[in-house]
C-alpha positions in Angstrom: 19.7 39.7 45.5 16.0 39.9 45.5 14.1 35.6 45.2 12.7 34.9 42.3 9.1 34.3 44.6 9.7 38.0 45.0 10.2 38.9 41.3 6.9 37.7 41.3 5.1 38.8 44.1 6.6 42.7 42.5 5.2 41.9 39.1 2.0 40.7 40.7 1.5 43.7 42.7 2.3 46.2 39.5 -0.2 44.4 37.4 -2.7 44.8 40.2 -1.9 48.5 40.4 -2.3 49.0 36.7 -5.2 47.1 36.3 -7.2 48.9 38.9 -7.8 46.1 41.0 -6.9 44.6 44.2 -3.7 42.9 44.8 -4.7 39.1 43.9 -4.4 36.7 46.5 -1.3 34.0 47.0 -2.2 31.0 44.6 -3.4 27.7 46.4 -1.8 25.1 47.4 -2.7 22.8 44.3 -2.6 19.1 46.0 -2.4 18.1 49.9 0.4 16.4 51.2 0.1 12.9 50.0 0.7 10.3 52.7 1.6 6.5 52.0 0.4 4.0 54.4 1.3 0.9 54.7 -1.4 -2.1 53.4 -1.3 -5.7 53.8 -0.9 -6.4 50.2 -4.3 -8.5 49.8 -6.4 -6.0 48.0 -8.1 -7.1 44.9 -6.2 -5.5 41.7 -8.5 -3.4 39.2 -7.6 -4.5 35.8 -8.7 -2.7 32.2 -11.9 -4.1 31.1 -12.0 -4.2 26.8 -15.6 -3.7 24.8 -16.6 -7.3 25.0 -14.4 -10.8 24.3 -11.5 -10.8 22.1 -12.9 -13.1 18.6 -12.7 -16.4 18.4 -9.7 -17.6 16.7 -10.0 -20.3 13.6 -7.2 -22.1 12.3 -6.8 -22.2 8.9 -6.7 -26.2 8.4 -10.3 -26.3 9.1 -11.2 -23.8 6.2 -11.9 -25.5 3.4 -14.1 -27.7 4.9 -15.7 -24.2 6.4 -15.8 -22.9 2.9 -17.7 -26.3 1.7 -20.3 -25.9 4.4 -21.1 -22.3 3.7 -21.5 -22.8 0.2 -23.6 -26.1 0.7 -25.8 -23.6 2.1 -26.6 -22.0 -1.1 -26.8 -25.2 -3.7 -28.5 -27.0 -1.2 -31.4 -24.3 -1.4 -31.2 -24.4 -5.2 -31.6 -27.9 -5.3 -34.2 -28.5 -3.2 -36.1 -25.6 -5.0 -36.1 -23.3 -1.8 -36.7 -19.8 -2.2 -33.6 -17.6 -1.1 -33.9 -15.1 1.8 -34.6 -11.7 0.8 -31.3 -10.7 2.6 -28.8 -13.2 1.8 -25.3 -12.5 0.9 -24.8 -12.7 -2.7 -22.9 -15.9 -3.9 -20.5 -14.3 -5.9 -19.4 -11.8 -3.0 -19.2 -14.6 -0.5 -16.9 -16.2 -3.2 -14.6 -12.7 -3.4 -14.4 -12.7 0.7 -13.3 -16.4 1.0 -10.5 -16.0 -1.6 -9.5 -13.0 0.1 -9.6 -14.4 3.2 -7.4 -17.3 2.5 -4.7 -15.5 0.3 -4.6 -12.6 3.5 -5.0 -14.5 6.6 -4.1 -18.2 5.5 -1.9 -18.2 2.9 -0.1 -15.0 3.8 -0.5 -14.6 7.2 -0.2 -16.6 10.6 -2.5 -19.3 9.5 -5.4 -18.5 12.3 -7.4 -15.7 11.9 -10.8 -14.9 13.2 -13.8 -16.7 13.4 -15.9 -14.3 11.7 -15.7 -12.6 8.4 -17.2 -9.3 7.8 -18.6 -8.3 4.7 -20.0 -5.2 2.7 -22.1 -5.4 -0.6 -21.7 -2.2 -2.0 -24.0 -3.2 -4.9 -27.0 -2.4 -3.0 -28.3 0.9 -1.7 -27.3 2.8 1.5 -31.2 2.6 3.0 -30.5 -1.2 2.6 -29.0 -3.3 5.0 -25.8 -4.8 3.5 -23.3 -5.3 6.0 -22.9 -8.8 7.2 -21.2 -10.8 9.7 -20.5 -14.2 8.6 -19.7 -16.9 11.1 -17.1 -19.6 9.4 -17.7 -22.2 11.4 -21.8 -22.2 11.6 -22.8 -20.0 8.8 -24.7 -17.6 10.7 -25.4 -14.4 9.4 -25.8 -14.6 6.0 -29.3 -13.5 6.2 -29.1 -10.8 9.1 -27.1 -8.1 7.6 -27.1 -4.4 8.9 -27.0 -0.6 7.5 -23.7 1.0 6.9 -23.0 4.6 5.2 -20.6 4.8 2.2 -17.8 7.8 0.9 -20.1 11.0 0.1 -17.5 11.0 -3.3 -19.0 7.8 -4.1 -22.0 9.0 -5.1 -22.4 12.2 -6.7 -25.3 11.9 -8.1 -27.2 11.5 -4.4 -29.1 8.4 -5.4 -28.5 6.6 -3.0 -26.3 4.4 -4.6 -22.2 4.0 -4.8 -20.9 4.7 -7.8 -16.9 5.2 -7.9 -14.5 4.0 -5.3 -11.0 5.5 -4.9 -7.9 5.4 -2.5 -6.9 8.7 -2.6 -6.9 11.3 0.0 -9.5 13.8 0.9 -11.3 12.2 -2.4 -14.3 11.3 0.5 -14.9 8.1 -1.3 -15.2 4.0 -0.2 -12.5 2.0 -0.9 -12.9 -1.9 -2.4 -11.2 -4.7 -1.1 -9.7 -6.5 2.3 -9.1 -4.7 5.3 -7.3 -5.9 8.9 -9.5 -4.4 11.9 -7.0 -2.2 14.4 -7.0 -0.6 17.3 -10.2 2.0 18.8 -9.6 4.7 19.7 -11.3 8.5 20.8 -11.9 10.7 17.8 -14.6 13.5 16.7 -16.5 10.5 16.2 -16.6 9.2 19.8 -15.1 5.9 20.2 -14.0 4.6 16.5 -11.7 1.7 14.9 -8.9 1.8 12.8 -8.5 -0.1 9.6 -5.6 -1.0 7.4 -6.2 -2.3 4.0 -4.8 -4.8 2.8 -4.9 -4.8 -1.3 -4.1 -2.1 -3.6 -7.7 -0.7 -4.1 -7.5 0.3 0.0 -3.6 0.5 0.9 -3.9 4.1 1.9 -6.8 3.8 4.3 -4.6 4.4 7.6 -3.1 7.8 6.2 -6.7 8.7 5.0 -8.5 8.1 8.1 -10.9 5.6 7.3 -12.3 3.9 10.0 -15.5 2.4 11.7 -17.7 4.9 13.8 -21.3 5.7 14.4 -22.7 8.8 15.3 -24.5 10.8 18.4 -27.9 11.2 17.4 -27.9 14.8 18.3 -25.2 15.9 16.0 -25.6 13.6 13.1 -28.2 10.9 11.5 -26.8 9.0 9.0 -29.8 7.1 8.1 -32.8 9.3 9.3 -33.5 9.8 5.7 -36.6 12.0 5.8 -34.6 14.6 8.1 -31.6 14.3 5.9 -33.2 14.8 2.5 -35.6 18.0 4.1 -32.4 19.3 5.0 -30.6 19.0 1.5 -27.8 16.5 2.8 -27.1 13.2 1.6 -28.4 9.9 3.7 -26.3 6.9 4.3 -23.3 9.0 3.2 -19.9 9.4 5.3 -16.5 10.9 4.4 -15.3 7.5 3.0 -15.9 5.7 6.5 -18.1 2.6 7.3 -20.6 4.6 9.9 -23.4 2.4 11.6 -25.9 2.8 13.8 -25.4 3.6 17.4 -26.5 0.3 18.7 -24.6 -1.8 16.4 -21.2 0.5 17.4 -19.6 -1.8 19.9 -21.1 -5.0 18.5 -19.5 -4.5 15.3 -15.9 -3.6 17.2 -16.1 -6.8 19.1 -16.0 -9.1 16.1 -12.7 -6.4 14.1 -11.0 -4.4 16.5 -7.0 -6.2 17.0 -7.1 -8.3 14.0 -10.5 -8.9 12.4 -11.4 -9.2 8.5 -13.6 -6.8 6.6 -14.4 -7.1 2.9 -16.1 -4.8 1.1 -17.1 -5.6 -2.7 -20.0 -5.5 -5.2 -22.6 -8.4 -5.4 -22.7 -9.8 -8.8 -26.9 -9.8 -8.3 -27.0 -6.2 -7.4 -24.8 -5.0 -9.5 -27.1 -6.5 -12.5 -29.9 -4.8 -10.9 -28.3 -1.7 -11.5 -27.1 -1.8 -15.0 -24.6 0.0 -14.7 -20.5 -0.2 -14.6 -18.8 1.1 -11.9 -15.2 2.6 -12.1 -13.0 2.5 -9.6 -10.1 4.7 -9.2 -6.5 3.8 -9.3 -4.2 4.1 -5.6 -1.9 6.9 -6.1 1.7 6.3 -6.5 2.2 8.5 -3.9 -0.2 7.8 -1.3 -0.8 10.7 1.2 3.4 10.9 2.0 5.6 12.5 -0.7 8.2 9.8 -2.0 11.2 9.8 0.3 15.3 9.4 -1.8 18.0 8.1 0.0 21.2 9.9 -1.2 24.6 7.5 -1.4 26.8 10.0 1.4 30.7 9.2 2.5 30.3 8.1 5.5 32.5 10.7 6.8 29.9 13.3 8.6 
């Protein structure tokens, strides 16, 4: 009975004879012998390192006081007659994000949550910045917010401008509402973050892949406006995802990945600004999975 090494070394040699060429040579050896020796056990372990810190955490007892001193912030400037920065955080959306933060992460969840809130104001345009990271505890960044694309289906008129908002699959628009940071991980995109939503208006952003990323400047610019518009494309526009710059990537993953709090709504000062509604479509009943019956069997399979 003929090994089966020499099955193979036959086959070998009659491909090699019918392919004109040489007979090929025996494979390598693919690793060296491996050989253990023994150590003293003192060695310093290697341990994973993540992006930056984890958030701060913040209990939910302290948040209405939080939510007093942010808002103070505002009537305090109104009151004293002071002029509001040209970048501030519109009232009415910083209402919208504390309510939602406190039915999601206080009243329905653990009772801590992070630290830091973030918020989108879809009201404005995508060349504007108008993605903020609010600190509860001291206020900051109510003044310093940053670019983010929206959905390409949210604006099909190319102005700039979001128009609709949807849930539904492969629709390409943004979706409205809360949304729990989770984990990164490796995509087209390079290194990206997951989101699950957390109301009805966002519910199926897990099954349609809308996440955080940025971009490689050599194979996409989001917000390089004048190459964008000479090539015919649309600026500030994603496939429904929030995309920022490349320098703001792993900043922005630090304060959501593994339990952070995004908001995205519409300021009440920009939308007025625009004059114009905007609708925003219905979750499907189905989501992206087809509904799943559960027949009552015998028992006797």
């Amino acid at each position: 009975m003929q090994r089966p090494g020499g099955r193979f070394a036959a086959y070998r040699n009659a491909l090699c004879a019918v392919l004109g060429i040489a007979s090929l040579a025996a494979p390598a050896i693919a690793q060296s012998e491996i050989v253990f020796a023994p150590g003293t056990g003192d060695a310093t372990l290697i341990t994973a390192q993540p992006i930056g810190p984890a958030f701060k955490r913040f209990s939910c007892t302290g948040f209405q006081e939080a939510k007093a001193k942010l808002l103070s912030v505002y009537s305090g400037e109104q009151s004293e007659g002071l002029a509001t920065p040209q970048h501030r955080l519109d009232r009415s959306l910083l209402d919208e994000t504390l309510a939602s933060y406190e039915k999601h992460v206080c009243l329905w969840g653990s009772g801590s949550g992070p630290s830091m809130m973030v918020v989108v104001d879809f009201a404005k345009r995508s060349s504007d910045p108008r993605l903020y990271v609010v600190d509860l505890e001291s206020g900051e960044g109510l003044d310093t917010p940053v670019v983010v694309a929206h959905g390409i289906g949210s604006d099909p008129d190319d102005d700039g401008y979001a128009d609709a908002f949807g849930n539904v699959y492969e629709s390409w628009m943004s979706s409205l509402g809360a949304a729990r940071g989770g984990e990164l991980y490796r995509g087209r995109n390079g290194l990206s973050l997951r989101l699950d939503g957390l109301d009805p208006s966002n519910s199926a952003m897990r099954t349609r892949d809308i996440v955080v990323h940025s971009y490689a400047a050599e194979r996409r610019r989001y917000f390089n406006y004048s190459l964008m518009s000479a090539r015919g494309g649309k600026p500030g526009t994603s496939e429904g995802c929030f995309v920022v710059e490349p320098h703001r990537r792993d900043w922005l993953y630090d304060r959501l990945r593994d339990g952070g709090f995004l908001y995205a709504g519409l300021g009440k000062q920009g939308m007025e600004q625009r004059g114009k509604p905007v609708p925003v479509q219905s979750a499907p009943t189905q989501s992206a999975f087809q509904q799943v019956l559960f027949r009552q069997g015998t028992g006797t399979e």
